[in-house]
One Martini backbone bead per residue (centre of mass of N, CA, C, O) as a GRO file, in nm:
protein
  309
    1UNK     BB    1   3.124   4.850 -15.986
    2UNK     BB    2   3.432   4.805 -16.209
    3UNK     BB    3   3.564   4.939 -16.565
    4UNK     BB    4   3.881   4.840 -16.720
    5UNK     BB    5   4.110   4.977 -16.917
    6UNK     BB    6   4.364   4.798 -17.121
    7UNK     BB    7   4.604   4.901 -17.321
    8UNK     BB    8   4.770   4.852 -17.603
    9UNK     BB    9   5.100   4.754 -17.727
   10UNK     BB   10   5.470   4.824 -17.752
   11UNK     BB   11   5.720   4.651 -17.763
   12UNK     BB   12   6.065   4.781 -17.796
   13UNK     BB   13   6.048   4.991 -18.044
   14UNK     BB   14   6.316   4.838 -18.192
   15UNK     BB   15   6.550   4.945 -17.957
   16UNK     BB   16   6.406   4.849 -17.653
   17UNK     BB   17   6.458   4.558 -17.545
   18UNK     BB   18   6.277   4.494 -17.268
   19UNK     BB   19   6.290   4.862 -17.243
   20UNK     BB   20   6.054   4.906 -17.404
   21UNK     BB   21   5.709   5.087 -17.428
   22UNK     BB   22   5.393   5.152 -17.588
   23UNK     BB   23   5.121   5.313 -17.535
   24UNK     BB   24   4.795   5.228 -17.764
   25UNK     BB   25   4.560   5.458 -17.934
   26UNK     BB   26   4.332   5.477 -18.160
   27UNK     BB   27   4.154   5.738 -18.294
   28UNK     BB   28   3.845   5.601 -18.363
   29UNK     BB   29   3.782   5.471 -18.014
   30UNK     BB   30   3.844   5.223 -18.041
   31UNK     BB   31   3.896   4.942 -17.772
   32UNK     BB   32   4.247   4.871 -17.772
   33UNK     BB   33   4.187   4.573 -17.572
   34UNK     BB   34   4.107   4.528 -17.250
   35UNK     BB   35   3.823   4.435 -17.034
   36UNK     BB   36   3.715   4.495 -16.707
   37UNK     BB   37   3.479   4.332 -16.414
   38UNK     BB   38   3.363   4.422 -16.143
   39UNK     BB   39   3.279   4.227 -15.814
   40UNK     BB   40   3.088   4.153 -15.561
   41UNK     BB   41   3.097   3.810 -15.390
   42UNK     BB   42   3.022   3.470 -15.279
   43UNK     BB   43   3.246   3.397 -15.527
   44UNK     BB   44   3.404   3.272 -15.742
   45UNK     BB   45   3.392   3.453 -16.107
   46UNK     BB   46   3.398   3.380 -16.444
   47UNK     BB   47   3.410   3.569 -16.762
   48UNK     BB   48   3.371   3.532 -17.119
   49UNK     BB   49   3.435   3.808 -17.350
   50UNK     BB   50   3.433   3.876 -17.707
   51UNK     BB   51   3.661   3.783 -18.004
   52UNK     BB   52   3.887   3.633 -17.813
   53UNK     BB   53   3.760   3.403 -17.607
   54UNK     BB   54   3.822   3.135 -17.784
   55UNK     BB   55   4.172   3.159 -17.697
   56UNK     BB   56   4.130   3.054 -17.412
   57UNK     BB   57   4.077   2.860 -17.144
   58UNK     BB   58   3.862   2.604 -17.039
   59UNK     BB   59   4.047   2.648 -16.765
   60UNK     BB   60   4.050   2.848 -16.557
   61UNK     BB   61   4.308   2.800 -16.389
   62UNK     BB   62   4.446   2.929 -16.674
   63UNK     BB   63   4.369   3.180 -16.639
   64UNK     BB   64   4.528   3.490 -16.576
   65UNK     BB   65   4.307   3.606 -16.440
   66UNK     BB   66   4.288   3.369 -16.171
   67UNK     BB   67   4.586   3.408 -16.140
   68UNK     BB   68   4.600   3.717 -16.034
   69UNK     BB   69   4.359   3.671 -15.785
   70UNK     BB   70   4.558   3.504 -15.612
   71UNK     BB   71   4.783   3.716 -15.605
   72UNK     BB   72   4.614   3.922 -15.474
   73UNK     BB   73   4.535   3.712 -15.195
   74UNK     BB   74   4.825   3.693 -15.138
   75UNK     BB   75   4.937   3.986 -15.095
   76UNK     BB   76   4.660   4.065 -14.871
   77UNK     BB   77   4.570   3.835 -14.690
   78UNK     BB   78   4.309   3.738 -14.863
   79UNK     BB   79   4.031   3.605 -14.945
   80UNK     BB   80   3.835   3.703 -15.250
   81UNK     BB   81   3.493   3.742 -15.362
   82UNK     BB   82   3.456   3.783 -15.697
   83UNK     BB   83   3.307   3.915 -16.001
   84UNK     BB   84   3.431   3.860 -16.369
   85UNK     BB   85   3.459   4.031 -16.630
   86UNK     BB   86   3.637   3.927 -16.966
   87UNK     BB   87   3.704   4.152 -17.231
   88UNK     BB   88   3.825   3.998 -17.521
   89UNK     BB   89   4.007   4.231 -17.773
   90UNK     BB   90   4.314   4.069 -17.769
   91UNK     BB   91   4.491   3.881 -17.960
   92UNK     BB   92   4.655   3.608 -17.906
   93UNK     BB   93   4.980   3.651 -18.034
   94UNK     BB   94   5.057   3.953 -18.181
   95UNK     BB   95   5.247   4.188 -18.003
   96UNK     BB   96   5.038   4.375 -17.804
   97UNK     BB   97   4.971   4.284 -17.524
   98UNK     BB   98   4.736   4.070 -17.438
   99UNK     BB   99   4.849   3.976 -17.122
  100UNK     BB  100   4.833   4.230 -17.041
  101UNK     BB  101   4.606   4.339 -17.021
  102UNK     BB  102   4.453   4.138 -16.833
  103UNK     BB  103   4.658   4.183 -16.593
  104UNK     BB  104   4.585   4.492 -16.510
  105UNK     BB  105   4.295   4.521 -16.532
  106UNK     BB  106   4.268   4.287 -16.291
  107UNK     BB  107   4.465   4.463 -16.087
  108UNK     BB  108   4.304   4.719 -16.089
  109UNK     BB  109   4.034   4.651 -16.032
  110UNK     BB  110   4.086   4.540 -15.763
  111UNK     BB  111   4.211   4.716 -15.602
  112UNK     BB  112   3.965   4.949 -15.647
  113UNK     BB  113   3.812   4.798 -15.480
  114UNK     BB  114   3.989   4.764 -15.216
  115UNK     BB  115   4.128   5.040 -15.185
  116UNK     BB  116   4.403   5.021 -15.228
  117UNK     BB  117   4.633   4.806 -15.087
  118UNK     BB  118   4.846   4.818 -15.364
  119UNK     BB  119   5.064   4.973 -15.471
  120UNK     BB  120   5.199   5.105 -15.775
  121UNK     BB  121   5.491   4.920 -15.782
  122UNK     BB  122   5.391   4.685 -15.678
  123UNK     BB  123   5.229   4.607 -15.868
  124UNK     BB  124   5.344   4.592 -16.126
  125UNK     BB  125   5.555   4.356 -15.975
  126UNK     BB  126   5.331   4.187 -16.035
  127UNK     BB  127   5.269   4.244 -16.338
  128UNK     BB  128   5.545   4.116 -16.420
  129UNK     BB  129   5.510   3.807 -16.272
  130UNK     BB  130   5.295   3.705 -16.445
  131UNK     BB  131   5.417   3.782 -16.745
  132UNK     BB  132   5.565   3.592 -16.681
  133UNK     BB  133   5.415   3.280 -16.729
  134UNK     BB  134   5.398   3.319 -17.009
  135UNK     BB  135   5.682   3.396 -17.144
  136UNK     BB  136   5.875   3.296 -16.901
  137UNK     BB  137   5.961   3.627 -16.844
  138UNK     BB  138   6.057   3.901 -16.674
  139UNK     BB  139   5.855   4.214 -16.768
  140UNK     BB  140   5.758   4.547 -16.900
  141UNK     BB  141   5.692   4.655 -17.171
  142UNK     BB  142   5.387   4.626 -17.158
  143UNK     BB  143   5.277   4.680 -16.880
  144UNK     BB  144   5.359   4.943 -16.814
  145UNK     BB  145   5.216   5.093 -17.019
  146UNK     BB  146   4.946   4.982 -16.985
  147UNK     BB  147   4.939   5.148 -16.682
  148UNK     BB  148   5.085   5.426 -16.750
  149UNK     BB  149   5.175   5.503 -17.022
  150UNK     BB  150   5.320   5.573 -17.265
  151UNK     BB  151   5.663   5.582 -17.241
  152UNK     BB  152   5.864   5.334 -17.134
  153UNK     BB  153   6.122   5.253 -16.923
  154UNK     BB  154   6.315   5.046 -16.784
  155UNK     BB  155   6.488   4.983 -16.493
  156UNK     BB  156   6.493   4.806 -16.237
  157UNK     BB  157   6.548   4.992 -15.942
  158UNK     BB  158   6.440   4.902 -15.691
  159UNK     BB  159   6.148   5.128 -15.675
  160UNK     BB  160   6.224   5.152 -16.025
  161UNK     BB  161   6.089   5.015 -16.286
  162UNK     BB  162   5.934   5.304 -16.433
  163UNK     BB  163   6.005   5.597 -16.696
  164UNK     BB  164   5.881   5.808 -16.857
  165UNK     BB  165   5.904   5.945 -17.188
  166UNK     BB  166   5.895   6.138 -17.420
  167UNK     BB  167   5.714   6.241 -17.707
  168UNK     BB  168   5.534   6.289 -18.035
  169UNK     BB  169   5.223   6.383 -18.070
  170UNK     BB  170   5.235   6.353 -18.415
  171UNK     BB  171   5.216   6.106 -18.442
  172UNK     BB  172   5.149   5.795 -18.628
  173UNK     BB  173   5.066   5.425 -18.515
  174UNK     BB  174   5.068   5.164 -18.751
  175UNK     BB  175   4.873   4.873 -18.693
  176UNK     BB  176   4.937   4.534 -18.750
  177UNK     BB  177   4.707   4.260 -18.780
  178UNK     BB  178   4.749   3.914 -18.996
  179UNK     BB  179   4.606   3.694 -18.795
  180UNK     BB  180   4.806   3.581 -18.656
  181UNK     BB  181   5.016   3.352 -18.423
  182UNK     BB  182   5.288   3.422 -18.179
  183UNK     BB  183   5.481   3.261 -17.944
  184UNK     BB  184   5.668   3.443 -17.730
  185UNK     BB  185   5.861   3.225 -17.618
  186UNK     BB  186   5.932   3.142 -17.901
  187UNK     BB  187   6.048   3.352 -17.994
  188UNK     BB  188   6.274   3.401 -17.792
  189UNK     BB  189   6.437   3.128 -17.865
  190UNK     BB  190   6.547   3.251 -18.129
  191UNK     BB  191   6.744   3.404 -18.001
  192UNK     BB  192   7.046   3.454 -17.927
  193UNK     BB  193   7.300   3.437 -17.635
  194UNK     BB  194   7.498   3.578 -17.843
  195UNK     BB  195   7.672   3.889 -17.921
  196UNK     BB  196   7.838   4.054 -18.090
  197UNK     BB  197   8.018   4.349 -17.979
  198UNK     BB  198   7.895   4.559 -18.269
  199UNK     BB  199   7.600   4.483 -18.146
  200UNK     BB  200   7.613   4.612 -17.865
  201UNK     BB  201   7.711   4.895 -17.922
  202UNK     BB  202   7.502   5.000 -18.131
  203UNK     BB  203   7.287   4.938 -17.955
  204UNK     BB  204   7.349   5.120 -17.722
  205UNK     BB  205   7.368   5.413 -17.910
  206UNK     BB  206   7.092   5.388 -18.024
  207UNK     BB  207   6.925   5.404 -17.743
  208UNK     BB  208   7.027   5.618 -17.575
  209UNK     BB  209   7.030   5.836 -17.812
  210UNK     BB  210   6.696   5.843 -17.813
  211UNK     BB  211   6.675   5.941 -17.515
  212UNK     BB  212   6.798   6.193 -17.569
  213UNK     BB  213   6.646   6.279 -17.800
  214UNK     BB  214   6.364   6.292 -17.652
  215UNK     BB  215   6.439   6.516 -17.402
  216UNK     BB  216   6.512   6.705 -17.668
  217UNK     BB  217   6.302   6.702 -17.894
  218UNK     BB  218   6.433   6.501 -18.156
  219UNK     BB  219   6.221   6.331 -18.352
  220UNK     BB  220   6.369   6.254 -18.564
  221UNK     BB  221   6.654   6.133 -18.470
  222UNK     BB  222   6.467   5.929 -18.283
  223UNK     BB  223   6.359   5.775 -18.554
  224UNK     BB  224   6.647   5.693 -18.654
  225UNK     BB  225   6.703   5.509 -18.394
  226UNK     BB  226   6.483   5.298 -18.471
  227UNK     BB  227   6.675   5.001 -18.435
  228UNK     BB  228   6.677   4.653 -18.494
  229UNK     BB  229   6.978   4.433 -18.357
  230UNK     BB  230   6.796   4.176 -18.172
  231UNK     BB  231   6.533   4.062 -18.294
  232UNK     BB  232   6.459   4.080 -18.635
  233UNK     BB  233   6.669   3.911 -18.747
  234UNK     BB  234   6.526   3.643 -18.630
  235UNK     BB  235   6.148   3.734 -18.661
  236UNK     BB  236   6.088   3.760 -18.939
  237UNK     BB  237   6.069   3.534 -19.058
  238UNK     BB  238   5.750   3.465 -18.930
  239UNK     BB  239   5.646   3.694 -19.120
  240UNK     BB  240   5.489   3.708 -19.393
  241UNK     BB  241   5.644   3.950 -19.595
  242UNK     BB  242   5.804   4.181 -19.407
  243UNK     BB  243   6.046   4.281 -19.601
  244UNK     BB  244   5.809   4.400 -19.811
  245UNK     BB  245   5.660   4.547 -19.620
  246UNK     BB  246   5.861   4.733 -19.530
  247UNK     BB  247   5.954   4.863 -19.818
  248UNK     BB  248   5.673   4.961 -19.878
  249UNK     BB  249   5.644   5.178 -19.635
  250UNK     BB  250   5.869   5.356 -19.628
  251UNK     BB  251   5.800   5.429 -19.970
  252UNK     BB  252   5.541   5.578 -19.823
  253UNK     BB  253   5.717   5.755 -19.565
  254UNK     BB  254   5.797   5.622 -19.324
  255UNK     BB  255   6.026   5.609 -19.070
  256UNK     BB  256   5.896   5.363 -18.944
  257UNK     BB  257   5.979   4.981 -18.903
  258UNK     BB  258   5.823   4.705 -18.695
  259UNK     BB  259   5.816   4.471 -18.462
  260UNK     BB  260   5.573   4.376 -18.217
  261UNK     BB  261   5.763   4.242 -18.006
  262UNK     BB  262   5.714   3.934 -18.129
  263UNK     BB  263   5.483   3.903 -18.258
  264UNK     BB  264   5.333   3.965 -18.563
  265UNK     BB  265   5.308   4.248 -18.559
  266UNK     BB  266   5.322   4.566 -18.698
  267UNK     BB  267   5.501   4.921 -18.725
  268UNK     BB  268   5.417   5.226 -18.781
  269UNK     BB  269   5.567   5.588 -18.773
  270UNK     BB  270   5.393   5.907 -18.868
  271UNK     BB  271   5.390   6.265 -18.949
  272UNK     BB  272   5.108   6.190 -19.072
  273UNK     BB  273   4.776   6.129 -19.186
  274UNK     BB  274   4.825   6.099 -19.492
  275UNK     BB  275   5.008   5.836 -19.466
  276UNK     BB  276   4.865   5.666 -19.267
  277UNK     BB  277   4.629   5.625 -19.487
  278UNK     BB  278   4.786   5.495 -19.706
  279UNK     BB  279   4.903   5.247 -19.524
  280UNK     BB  280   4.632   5.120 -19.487
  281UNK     BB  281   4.553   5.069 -19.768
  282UNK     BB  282   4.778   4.863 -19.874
  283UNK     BB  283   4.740   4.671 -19.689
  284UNK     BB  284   4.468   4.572 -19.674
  285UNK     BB  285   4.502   4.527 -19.997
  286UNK     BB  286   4.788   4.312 -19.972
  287UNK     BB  287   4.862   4.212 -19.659
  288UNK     BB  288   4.611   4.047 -19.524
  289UNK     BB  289   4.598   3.722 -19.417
  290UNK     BB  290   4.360   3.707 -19.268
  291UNK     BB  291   4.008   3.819 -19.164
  292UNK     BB  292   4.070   3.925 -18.862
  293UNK     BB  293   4.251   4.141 -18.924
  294UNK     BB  294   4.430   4.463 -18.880
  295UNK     BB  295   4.396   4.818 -18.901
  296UNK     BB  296   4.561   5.085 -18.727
  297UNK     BB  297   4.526   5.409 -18.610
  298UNK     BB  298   4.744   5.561 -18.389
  299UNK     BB  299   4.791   5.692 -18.062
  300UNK     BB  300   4.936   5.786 -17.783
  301UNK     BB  301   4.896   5.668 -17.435
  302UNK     BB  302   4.891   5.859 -17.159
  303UNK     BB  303   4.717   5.691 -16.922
  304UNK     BB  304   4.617   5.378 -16.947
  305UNK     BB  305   4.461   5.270 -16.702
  306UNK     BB  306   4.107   5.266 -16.673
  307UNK     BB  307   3.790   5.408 -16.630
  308UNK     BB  308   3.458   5.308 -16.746
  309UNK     BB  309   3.135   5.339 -16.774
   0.00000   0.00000   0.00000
């Protein structure tokens, strides 16, 4: 039997629309993510357990893990009868990579059952296909980051998917997801076809200018240049009262603050704990739209997914 945790993540993380995305763990050590347990069976078996396996489907060949396994078993040409508990951890559509999570624990747990027989690259490329049946499209910034920790770069050219990218140890990255869900593909939707000449300039200044402080570990600058151009301002509607959290959280001290992936989950990100937790006291004192929503306080998962237990 094998048990794998998979970390949530923040794709775009303001400036890398599609092409960055950070794995992100509680400090708290509190498990922010999924976890599959596997094992071998004389059938294939699926449960479902969690605070939010309530919003899985009720027909099995609908969960993508079921999705997963088949990929799986078609990719090593074998069928393969295993049993899989999916501990659902982390609510559907918060902007968290809740579909990464599950389908990599799924495809990691698969793997290390039967000895690894598909690479580290071929993986991933199972897990962009996977995660592009959600979404709608092929994207790699919540499963990389989730797979393989840190900050992901997406590259996506022959056999190198992505690279992780310095990050800074210090920061503190405040997590807030308000309750509510928004589905990916319809965020994607928001987005126009076409953006004037001078908003793709200054996104590609912004995005390089980052990759550069971040190597050259100018982790201020790197700050300053996480601005979304392509995203926040079409997706921001969505999230109730966001224009007014953000300029809250800010004024508290935030280096940055930003939209996680789709949404509706919010990110901010501090240099020290004690603005951390101002501004988690904050949100929660004023912020937190149903009851079950949430704020963590997170550092960077260098690690990504791993076997627990």
């Amino acid at each position: 039997m094998i048990k794998i945790y998979a970390p949530a993540s923040i794709g775009n993380i303001n400036v890398g629309f599609d092409i960055l995305g950070a794995s992100i763990s509680p400090i708290d050590q509190s498990l922010l993510g999924d976890c599959v347990t596997i094992s071998h069976s004389k059938e294939f078996f699926l449960k479902t357990t969690g605070d939010f396996a309530h919003e899985l489907p009720k027909d099995i060949t609908n969960n993508i893990v079921w999705q997963c396994w088949l990929s799986f078993c078609k990719k090593i040409n074998q069928k393969v009868p295993v049993s899989i508990i999916l501990e659902k951890n982390m609510p559907i559509g918060s902007g968290l990579g809740s579909s990464a999570c599950s389908i990599v624990a799924t495809l990691v747990a698969l793997n290390k059952l039967f000895n690894n027989p598909i690479n580290q690259n071929d993986l991933l490329i199972l897990m962009g296909s996977l995660e592009g049946v959600i979404s709608g499209t092929v994207h790699y910034d919540n499963v990389a980051p989730c797979y393989l920790g840190g900050i992901q770069l997406i590259i996506n050219q022959k056999k190198i998917i992505s690279q992780s990218i310095p990050n800074c140890n210090d920061w503190f990255w405040v997590i807030t997801w308000p309750g509510i869900n928004i589905n990916t593909a319809e965020s994607r939707s928001l987005l126009p076809n076409q953006y004037p000449k001078e908003t793709c300039i200054n996104h590609g200044r912004y995005v390089a200018s980052f990759i550069h402080a971040s190597h050259t570990m100018q982790y201020n600058l790197a700050a300053n240049l996480m601005k979304d151009l392509i995203a926040e301002p079409y997706r921001s509607s969505l999230i109730p009262n966001f224009k007014k959290i953000k300029k809250e959280i800010i004024q508290q001290g935030s280096l940055v603050c930003g939209i996680s992936g789709s949404g509706p989950s919010i990110f901010a990100i501090c240099s020290d704990i004690d603005t951390a937790k101002k501004i988690e006291q904050k949100i929660i004192h004023n912020h937190i739209i149903q009851k079950n929503g949430f704020v963590k306080i997170c550092k960077i998962n260098n690690i990504g997914a791993q076997t627990i237990g």
